[in-house]
VEXFIKE-966527 format. One record per atom (N, C-alpha, C): x, y, z. Coordinates in steps of 0.2 Angstrom, whole numbers. Example, Ala and Ser with C-alpha at 12.3 -4.5 7.8 and 13.67 -1.06 7.14 Angstrom:
2
- 66; -28; 39 $
- 62; -22; 39 $
- 66; -16; 39 $
- 64; -11; 35 $
- 68; -5; 36 $
- 64; 0; 39 $
***
This chain:
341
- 465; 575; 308 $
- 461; 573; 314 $
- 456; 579; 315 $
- 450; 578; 314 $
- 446; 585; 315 $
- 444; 587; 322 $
- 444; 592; 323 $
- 444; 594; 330 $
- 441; 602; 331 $
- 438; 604; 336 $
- 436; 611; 336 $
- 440; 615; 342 $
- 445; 615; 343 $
- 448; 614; 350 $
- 455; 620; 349 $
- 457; 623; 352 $
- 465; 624; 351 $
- 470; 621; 351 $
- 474; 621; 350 $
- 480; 617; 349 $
- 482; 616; 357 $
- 485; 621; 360 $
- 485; 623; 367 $
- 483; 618; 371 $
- 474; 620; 371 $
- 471; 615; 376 $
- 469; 609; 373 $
- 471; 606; 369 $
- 470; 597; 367 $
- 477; 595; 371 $
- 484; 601; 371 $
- 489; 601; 375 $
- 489; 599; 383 $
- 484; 603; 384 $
- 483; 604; 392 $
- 480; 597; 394 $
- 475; 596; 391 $
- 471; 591; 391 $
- 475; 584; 392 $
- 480; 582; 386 $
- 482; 576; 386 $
- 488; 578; 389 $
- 491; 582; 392 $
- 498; 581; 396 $
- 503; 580; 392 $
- 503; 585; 385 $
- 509; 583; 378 $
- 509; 591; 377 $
- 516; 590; 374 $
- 518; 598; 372 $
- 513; 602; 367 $
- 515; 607; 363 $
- 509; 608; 357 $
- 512; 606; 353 $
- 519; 605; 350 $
- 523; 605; 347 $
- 520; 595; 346 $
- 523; 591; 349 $
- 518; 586; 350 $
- 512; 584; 346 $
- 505; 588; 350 $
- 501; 587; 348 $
- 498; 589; 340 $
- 503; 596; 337 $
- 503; 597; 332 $
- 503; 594; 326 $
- 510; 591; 330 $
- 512; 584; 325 $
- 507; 579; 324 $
- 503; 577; 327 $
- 496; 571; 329 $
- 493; 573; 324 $
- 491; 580; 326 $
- 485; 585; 321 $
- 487; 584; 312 $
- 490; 585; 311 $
- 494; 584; 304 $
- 496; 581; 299 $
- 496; 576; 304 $
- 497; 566; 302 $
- 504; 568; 300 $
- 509; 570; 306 $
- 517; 572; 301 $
- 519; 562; 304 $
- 526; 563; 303 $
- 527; 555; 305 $
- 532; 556; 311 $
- 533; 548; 314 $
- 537; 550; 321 $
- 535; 549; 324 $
- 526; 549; 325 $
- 522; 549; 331 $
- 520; 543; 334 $
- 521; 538; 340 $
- 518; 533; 342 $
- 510; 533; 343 $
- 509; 528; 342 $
- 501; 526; 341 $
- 501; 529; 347 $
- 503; 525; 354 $
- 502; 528; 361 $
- 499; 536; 361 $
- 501; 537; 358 $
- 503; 545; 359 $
- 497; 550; 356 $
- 497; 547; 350 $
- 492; 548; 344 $
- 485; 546; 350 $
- 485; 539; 353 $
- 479; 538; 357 $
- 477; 543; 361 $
- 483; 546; 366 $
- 480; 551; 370 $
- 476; 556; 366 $
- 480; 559; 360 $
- 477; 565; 358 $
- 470; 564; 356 $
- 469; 558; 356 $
- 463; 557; 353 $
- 457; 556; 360 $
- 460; 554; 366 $
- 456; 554; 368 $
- 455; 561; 373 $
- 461; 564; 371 $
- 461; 570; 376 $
- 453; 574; 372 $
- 455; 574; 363 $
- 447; 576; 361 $
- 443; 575; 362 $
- 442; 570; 365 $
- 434; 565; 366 $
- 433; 569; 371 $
- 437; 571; 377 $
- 437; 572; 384 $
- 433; 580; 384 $
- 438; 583; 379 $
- 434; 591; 377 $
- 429; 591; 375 $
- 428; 588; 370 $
- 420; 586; 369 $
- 415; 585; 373 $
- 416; 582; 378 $
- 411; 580; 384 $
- 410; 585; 386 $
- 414; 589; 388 $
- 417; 594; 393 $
- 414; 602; 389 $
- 413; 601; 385 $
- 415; 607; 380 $
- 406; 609; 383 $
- 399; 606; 385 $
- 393; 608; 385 $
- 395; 612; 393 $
- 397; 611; 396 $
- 398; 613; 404 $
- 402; 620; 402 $
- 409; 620; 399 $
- 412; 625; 397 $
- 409; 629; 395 $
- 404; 630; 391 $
- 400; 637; 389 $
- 395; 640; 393 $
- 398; 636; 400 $
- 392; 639; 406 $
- 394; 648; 406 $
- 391; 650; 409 $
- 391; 655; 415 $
- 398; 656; 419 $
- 402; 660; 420 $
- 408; 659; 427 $
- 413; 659; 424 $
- 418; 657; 428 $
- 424; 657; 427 $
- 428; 650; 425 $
- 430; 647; 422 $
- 433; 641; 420 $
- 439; 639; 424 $
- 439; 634; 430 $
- 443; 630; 432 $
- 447; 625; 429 $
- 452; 625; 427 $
- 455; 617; 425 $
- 460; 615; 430 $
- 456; 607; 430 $
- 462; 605; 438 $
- 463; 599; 435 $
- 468; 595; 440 $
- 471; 590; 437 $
- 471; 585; 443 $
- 467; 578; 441 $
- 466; 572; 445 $
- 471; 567; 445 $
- 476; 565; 451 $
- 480; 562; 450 $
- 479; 555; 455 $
- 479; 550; 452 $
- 477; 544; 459 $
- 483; 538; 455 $
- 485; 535; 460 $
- 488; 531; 460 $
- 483; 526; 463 $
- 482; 519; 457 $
- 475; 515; 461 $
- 473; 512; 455 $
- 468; 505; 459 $
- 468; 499; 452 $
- 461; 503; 448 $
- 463; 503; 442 $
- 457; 505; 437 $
- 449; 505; 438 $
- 447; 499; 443 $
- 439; 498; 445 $
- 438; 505; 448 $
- 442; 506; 453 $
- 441; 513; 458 $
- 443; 520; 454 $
- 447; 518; 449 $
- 448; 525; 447 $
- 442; 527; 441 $
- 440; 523; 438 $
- 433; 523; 432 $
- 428; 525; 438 $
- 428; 522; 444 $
- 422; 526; 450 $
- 423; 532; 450 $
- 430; 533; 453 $
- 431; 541; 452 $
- 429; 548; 446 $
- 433; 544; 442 $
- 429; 547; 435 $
- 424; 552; 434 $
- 420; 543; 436 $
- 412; 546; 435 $
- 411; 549; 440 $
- 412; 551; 445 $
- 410; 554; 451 $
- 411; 560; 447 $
- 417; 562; 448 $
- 418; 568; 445 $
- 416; 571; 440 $
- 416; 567; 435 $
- 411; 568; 428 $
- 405; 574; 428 $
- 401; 566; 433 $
- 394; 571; 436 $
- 393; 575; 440 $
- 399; 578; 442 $
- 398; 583; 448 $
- 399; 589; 446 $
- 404; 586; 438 $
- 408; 592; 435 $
- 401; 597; 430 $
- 397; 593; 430 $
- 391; 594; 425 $
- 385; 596; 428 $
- 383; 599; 432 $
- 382; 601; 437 $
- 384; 605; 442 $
- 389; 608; 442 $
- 392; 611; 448 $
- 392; 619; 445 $
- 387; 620; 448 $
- 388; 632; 444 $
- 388; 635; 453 $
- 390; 641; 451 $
- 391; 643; 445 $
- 398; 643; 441 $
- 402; 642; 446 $
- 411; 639; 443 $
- 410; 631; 438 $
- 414; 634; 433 $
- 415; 627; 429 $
- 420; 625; 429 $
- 419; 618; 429 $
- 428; 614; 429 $
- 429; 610; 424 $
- 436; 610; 424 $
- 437; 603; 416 $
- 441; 601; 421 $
- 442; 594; 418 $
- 446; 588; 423 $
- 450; 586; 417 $
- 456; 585; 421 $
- 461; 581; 418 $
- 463; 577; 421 $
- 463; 568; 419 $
- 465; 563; 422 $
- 470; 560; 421 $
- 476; 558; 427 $
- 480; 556; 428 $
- 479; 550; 432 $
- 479; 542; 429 $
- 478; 539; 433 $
- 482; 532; 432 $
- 485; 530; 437 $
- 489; 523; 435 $
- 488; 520; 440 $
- 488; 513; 440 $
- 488; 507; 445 $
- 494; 506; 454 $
- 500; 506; 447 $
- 505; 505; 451 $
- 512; 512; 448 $
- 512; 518; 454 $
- 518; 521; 452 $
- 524; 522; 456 $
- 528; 523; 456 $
- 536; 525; 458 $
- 533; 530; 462 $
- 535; 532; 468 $
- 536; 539; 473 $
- 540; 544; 467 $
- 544; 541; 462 $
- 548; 547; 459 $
- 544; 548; 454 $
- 539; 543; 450 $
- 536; 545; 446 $
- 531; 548; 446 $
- 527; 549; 452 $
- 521; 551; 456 $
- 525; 560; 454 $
- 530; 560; 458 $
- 534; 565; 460 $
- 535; 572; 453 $
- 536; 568; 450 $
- 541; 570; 442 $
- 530; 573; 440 $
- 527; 568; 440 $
- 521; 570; 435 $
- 519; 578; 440 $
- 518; 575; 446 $
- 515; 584; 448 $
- 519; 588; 447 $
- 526; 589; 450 $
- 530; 594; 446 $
- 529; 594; 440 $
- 528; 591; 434 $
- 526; 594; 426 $
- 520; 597; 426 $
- 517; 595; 430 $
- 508; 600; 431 $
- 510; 606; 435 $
- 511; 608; 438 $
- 516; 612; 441 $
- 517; 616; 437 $
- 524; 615; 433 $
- 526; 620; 430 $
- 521; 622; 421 $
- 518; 617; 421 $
- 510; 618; 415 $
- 508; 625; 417 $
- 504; 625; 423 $
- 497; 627; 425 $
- 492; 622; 427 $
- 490; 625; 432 $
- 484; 622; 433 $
- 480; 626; 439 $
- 475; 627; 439 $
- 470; 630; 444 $
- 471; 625; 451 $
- 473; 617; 450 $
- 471; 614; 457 $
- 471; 608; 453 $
- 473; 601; 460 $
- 475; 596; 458 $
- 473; 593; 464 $
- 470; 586; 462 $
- 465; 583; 467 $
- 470; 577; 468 $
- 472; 575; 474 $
- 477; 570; 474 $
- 475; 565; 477 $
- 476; 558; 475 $
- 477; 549; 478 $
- 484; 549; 478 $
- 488; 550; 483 $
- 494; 547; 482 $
- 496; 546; 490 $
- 504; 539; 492 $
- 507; 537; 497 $
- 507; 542; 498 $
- 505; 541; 505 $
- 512; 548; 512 $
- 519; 546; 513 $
- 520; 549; 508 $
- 529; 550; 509 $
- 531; 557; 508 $
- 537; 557; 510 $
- 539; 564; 510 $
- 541; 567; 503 $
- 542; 562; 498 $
- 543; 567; 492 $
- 539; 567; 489 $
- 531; 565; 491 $
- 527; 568; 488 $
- 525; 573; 492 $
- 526; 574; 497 $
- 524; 578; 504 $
- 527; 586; 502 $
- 532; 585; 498 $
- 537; 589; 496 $
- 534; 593; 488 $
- 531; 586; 484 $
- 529; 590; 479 $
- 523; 594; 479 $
- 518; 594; 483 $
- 514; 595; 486 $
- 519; 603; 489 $
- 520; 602; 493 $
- 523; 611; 495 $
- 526; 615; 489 $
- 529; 612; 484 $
- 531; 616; 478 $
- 525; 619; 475 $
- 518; 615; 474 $
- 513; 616; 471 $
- 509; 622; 475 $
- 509; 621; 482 $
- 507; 626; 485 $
- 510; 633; 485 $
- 516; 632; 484 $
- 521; 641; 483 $
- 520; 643; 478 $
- 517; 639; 474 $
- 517; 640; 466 $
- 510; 645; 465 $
- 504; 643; 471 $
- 499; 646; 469 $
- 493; 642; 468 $
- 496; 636; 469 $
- 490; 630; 466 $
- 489; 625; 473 $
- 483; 626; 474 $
- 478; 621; 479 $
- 478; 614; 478 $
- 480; 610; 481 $
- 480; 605; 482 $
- 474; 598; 486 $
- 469; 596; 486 $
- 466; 593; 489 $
- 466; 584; 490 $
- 469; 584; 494 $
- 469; 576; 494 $
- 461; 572; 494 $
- 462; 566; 491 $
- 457; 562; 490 $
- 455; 555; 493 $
- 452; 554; 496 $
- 450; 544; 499 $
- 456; 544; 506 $
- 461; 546; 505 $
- 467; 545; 509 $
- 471; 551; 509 $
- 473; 555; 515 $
- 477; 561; 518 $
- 483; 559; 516 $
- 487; 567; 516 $
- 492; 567; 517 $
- 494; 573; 521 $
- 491; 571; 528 $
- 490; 577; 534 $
- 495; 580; 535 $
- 502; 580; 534 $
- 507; 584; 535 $
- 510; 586; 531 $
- 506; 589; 525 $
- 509; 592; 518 $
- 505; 598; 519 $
- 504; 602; 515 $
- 503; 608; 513 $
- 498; 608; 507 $
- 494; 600; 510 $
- 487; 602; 504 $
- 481; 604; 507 $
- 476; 608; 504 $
- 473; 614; 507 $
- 467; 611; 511 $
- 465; 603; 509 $
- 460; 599; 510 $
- 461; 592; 511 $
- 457; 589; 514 $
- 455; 581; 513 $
- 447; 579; 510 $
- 447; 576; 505 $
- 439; 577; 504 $
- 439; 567; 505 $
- 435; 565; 508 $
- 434; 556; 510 $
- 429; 557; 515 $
- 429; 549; 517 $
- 429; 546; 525 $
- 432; 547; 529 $
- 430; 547; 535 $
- 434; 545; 539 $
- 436; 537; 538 $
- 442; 537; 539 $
- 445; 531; 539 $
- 447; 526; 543 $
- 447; 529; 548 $
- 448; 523; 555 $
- 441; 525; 559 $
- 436; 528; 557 $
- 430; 525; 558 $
- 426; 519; 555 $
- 428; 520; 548 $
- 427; 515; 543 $
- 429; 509; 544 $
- 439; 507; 549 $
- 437; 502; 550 $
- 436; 497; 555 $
- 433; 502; 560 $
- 430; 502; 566 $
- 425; 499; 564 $
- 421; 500; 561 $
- 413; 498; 558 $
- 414; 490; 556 $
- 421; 491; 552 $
- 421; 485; 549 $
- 422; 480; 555 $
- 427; 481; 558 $
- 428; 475; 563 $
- 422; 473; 568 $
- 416; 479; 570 $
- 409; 478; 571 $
- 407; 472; 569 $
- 405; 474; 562 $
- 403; 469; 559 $
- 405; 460; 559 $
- 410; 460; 558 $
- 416; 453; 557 $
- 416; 451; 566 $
- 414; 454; 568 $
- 417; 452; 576 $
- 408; 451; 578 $
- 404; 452; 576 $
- 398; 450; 579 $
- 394; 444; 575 $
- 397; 445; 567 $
- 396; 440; 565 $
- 399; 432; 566 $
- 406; 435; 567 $
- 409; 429; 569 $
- 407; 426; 577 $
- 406; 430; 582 $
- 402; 431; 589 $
- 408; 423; 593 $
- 405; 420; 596 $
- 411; 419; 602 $
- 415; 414; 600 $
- 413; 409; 594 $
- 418; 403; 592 $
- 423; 406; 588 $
- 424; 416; 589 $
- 431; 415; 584 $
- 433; 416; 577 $
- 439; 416; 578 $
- 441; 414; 571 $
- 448; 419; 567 $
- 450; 422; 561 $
- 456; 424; 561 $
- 454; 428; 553 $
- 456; 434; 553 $
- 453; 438; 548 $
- 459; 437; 543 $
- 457; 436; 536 $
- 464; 441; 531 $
- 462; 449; 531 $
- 466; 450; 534 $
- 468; 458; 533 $
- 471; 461; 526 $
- 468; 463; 521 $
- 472; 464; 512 $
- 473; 471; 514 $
- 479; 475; 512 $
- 481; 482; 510 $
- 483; 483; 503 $
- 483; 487; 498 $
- 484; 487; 493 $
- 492; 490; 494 $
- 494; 494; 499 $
- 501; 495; 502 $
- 501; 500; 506 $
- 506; 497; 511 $
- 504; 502; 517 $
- 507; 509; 515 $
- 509; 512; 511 $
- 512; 519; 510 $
- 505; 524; 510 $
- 500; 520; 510 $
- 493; 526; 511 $
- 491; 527; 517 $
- 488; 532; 518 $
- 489; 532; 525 $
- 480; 533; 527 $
- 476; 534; 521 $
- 470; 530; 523 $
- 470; 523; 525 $
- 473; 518; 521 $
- 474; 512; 523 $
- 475; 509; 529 $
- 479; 515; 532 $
- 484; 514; 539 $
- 477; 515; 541 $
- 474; 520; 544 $
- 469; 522; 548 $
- 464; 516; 546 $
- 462; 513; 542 $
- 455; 510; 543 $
- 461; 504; 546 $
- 464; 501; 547 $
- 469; 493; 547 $
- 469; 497; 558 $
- 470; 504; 558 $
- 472; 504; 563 $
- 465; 506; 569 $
- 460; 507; 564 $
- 453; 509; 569 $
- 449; 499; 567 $
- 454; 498; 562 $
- 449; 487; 564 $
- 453; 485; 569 $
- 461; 487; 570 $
- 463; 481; 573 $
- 462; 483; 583 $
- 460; 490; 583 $
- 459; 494; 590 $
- 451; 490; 592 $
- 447; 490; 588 $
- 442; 488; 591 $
- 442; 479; 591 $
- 445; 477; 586 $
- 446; 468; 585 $
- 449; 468; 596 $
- 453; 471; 595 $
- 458; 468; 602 $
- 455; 471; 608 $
- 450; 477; 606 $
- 445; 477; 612 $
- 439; 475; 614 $
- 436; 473; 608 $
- 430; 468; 609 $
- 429; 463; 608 $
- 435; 461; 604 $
- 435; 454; 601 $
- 439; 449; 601 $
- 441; 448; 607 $
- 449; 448; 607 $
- 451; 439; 606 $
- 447; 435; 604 $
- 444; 429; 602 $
- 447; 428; 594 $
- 448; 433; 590 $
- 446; 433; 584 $
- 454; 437; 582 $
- 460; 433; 577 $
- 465; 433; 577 $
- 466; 438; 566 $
- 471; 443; 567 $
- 472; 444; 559 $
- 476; 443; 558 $
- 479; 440; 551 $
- 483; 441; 549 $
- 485; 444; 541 $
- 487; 448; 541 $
- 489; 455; 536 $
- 492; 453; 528 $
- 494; 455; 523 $
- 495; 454; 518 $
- 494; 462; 516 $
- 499; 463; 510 $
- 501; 468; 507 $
- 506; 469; 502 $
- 503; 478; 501 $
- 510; 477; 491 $
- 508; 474; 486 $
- 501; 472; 487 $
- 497; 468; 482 $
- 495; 474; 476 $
- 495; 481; 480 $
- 493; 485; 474 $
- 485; 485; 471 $
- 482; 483; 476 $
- 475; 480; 476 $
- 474; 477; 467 $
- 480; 473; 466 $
- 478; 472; 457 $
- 477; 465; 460 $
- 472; 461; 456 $
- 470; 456; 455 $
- 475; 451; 457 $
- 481; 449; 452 $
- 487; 443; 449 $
- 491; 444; 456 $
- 493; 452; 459 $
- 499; 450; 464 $
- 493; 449; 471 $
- 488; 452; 474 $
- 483; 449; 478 $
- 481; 445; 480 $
- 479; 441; 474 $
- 477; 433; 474 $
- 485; 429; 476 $
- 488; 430; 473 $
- 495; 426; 476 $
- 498; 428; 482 $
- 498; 433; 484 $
- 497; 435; 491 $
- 493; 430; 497 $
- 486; 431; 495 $
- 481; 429; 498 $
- 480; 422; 498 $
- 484; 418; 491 $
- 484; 410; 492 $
- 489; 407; 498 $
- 495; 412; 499 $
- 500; 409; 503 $
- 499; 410; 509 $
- 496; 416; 511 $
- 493; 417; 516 $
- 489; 410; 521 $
- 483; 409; 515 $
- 479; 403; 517 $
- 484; 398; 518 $
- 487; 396; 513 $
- 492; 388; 515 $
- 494; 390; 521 $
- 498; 397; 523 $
- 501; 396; 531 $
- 496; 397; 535 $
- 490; 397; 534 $
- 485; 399; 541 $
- 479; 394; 539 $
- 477; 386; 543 $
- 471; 384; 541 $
- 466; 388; 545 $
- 466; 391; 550 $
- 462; 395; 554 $
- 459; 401; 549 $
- 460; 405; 546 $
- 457; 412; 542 $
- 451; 408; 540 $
- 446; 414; 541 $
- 439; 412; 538 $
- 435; 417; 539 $
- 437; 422; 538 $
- 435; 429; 535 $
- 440; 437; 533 $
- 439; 440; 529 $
- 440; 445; 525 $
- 439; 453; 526 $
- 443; 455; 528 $
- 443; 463; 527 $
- 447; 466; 523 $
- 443; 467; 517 $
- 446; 470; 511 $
- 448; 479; 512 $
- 452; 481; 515 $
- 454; 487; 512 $
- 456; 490; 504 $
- 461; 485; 503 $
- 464; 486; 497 $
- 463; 483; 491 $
- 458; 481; 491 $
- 453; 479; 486 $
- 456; 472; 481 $
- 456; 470; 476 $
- 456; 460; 474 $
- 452; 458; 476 $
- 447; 458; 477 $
- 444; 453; 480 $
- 441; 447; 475 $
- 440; 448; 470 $
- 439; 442; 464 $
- 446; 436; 467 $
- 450; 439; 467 $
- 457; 435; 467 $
- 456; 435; 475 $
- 455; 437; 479 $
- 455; 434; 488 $
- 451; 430; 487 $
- 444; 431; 484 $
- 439; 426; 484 $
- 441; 418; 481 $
- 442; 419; 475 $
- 449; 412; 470 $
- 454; 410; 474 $
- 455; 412; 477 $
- 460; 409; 483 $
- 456; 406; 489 $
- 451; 407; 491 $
- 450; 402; 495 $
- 446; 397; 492 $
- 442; 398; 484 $
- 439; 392; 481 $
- 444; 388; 479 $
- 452; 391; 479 $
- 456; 384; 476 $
- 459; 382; 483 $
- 457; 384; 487 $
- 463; 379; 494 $
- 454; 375; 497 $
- 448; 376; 494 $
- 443; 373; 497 $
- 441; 378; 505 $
- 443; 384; 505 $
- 439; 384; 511 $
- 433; 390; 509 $
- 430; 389; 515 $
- 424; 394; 516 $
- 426; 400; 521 $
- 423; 408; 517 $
- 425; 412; 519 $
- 419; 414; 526 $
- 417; 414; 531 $
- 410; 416; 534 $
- 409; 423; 532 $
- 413; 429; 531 $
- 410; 434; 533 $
- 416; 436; 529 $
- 415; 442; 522 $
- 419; 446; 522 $
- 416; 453; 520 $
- 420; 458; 522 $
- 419; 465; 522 $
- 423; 469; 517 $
- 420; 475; 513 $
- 425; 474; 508 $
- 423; 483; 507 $
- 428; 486; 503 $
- 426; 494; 502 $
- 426; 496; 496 $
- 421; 501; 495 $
- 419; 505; 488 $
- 415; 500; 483 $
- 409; 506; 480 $
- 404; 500; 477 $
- 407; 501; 468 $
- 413; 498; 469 $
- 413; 498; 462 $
- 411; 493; 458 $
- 413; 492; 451 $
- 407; 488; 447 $
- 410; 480; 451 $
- 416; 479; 451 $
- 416; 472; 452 $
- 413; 471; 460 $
- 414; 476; 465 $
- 411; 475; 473 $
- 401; 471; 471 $
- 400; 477; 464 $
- 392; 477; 464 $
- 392; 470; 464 $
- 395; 468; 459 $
- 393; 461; 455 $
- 394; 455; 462 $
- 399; 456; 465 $
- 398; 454; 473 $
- 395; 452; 476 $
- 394; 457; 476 $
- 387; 457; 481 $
- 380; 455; 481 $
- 380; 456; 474 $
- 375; 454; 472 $
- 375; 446; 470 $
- 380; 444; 470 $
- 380; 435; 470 $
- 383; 434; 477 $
- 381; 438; 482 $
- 382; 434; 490 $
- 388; 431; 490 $
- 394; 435; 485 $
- 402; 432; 488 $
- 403; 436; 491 $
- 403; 442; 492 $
- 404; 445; 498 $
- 401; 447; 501 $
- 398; 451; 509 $
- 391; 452; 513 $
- 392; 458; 517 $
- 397; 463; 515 $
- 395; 469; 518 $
- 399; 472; 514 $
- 397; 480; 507 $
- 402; 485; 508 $
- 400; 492; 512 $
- 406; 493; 512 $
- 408; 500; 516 $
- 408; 505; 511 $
- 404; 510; 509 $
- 403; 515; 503 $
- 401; 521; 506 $
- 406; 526; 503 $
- 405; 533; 505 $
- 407; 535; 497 $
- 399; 542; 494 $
- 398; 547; 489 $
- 403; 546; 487 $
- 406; 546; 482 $
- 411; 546; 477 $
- 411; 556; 475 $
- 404; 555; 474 $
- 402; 563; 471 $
- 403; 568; 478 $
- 400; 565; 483 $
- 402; 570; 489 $
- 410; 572; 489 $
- 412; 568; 488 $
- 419; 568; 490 $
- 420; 576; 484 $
- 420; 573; 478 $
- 419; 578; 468 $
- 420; 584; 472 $
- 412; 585; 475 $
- 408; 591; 476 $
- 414; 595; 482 $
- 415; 592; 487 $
- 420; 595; 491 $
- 426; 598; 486 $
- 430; 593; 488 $
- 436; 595; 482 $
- 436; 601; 476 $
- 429; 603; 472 $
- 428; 608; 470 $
- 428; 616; 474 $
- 423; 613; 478 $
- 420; 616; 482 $
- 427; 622; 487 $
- 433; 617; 486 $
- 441; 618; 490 $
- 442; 624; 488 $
- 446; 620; 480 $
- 448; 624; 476 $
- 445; 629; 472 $
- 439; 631; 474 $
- 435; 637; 470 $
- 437; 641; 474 $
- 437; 639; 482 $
- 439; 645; 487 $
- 443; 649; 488 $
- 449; 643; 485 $
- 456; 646; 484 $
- 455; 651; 479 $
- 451; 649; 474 $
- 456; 651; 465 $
- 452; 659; 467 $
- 447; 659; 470 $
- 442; 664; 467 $
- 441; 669; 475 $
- 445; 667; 479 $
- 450; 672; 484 $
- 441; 672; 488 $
- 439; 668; 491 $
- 431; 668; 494 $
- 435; 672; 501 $
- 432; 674; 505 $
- 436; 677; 511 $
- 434; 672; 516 $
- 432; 666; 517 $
- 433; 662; 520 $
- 435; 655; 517 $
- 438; 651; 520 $
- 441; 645; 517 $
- 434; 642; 519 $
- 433; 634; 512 $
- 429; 630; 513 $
- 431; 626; 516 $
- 429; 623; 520 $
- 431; 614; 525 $
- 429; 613; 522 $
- 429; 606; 517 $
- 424; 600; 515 $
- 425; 594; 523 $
- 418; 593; 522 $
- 416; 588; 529 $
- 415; 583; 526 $
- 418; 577; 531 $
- 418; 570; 529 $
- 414; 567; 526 $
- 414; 564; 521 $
- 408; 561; 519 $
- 407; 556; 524 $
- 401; 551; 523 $
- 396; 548; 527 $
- 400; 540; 527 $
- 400; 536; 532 $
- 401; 527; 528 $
- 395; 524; 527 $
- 392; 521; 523 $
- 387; 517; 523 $
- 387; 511; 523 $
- 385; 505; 528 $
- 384; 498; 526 $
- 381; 496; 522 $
- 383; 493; 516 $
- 378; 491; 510 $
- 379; 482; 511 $
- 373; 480; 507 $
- 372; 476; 509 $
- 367; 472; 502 $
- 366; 467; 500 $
- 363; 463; 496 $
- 356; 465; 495 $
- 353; 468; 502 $
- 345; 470; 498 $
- 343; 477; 499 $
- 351; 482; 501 $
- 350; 489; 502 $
- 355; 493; 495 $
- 358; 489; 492 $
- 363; 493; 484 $
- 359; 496; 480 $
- 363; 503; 480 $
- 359; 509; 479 $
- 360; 507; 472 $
- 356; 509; 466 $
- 357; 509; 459 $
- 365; 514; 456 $
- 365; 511; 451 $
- 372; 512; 450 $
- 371; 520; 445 $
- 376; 523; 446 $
- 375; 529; 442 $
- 374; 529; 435 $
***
């Protein structure tokens, strides 16, 4: 497998011993395809990475961990891709750690192995629970910056938040849903993808404060643990409607919405108004066929740019610490959808 790279860092890259990746390199046998793939794409990844590497500066390697359905993690990505290419005079390389659905202990297990790797700095998606709350304080004794992403983990020891505010976010939303629904009513599906994040919490508890202040006419009922994947959200979301013919509109926090939307086309109902968050590809496509009518979108790249911006302060001993400040929400809408990156 031809490659321009060290053994080491094709190592560091893919999250495999060198002893491992050696093995891949050599075509020895014993090696699962799986495995084989990473290495292959951990090349790809150096490859890309390899023009920004010959900057100027000092070379950051941090590692991106989110627990989260694949549409949002491909946005993340890019975000970071192009912020990473761009960003001087500190250079970064990313290493991406992302799964849909993980264990607390498997969450647990990967950043302690980056931990004990190396790593300059780790950008975290993950539940507020306390044993990640706990891996996170290991990572900090250890020397390594921590910056949470989209969703806090305010009672840990990571050195940042880079997102939204998220209970203004769903303050906004329920604006929305509550003036368009206006005096006749009605009863929101409320989606989580699971309550263990605590951005979630916040936007579910800045809609539900303003629903019962201003709109007290207009009734939710909640669903969760769907994991915002498509197959468990949708079946959620169908049984939801068979017990409530009332719902007739949508606040997506936890994203499915292809499958909330399929669920009300097979019980026959009409959605009035749903609100949904982050413009990824499937939101775009959305939106732009008027099945959905408001998203809520904050920089993906603002967020990159902080989180950098964190851990350069740490790595590189700045005498003042960087706050990153909350990115912005935007209502997006059918005839205001910013071009896609």
């Amino acid at each position: 497998m031809a490659h321009l790279f060290l053994v080491k860092d094709i190592a560091f890259q893919a999250g495999l011993s060198t002893a491992t990746v050696d093995r891949v390199l050599n075509g020895r046998p014993g090696v699962r395809r799986q495995t084989e793939m990473r290495v292959k794409a951990a090349i790809a990844e150096l490859e890309k990475q390899q023009a920004g590497a010959m900057g100027s500066g000092r070379m950051l390697a941090i590692d991106i961990v989110m627990e989260t359905p694949q549409r949002f993690s491909d946005a993340v990505r890019a975000a970071f891709e192009a912020e990473m290419a761009t960003f001087l005079p500190g250079v970064f390389r990313c290493r991406f750690h992302f799964a849909e659905v993980m264990k607390p202990a498997e969450l647990v297990q990967l950043l302690d192995r980056i931990r004990l790797r190396g790593t300059h700095g780790i950008v975290l998606k993950a539940p507020d629970v306390a044993e990640v709350a706990a891996a996170v304080a290991r990572a900090d004794a250890a020397g390594i910056p921590v910056v949470t992403l989209v969703t806090d983990l305010p009672n840990s020891a990571r050195i940042a938040y880079a997102g939204a505010d998220n209970r203004a976010a769903g303050e906004t939303a329920a604006y929305l849903i509550g003036e368009f629904l206006g005096a006749g009513g009605g009863k929101v599906l409320v989606t989580l993808s699971s309550g263990r994040f605590r951005g979630e919490e916040e936007r579910e508890i800045g809609f539900r404060r303003v629903i019962r202040a201003r709109y007290p006419d207009i009734g939710i009922t909640e669903i969760s643990e769907g994991h915002g994947t498509d197959a468990a959200t949708g079946t959620l979301a169908a049984a939801a409607l068979a017990a409530d013919p009332t719902i007739n509109a949508v606040y997506s926090i936890g994203g499915g919405n292809r499958a909330v939307l399929a669920a009300f086309d097979a019980a026959k109902r009409p959605v009035r108004v749903f609100v949904a968050h982050d413009l990824d590809a499937d939101n775009r496509a959305l939106l732009a066929a008027r099945r959905i009518g408001f998203v809520l979108h904050h920089d993906l790249r603002t967020d990159a740019r902080s989180a950098f911006r964190a851990i350069m302060s740490r790595a590189t001993a700045l005498p003042r610490a960087v706050t990153p400040s909350l990115s912005s929400v935007e209502i997006v809408t059918p005839y205001n959808m910013p071009a896609a990156d």
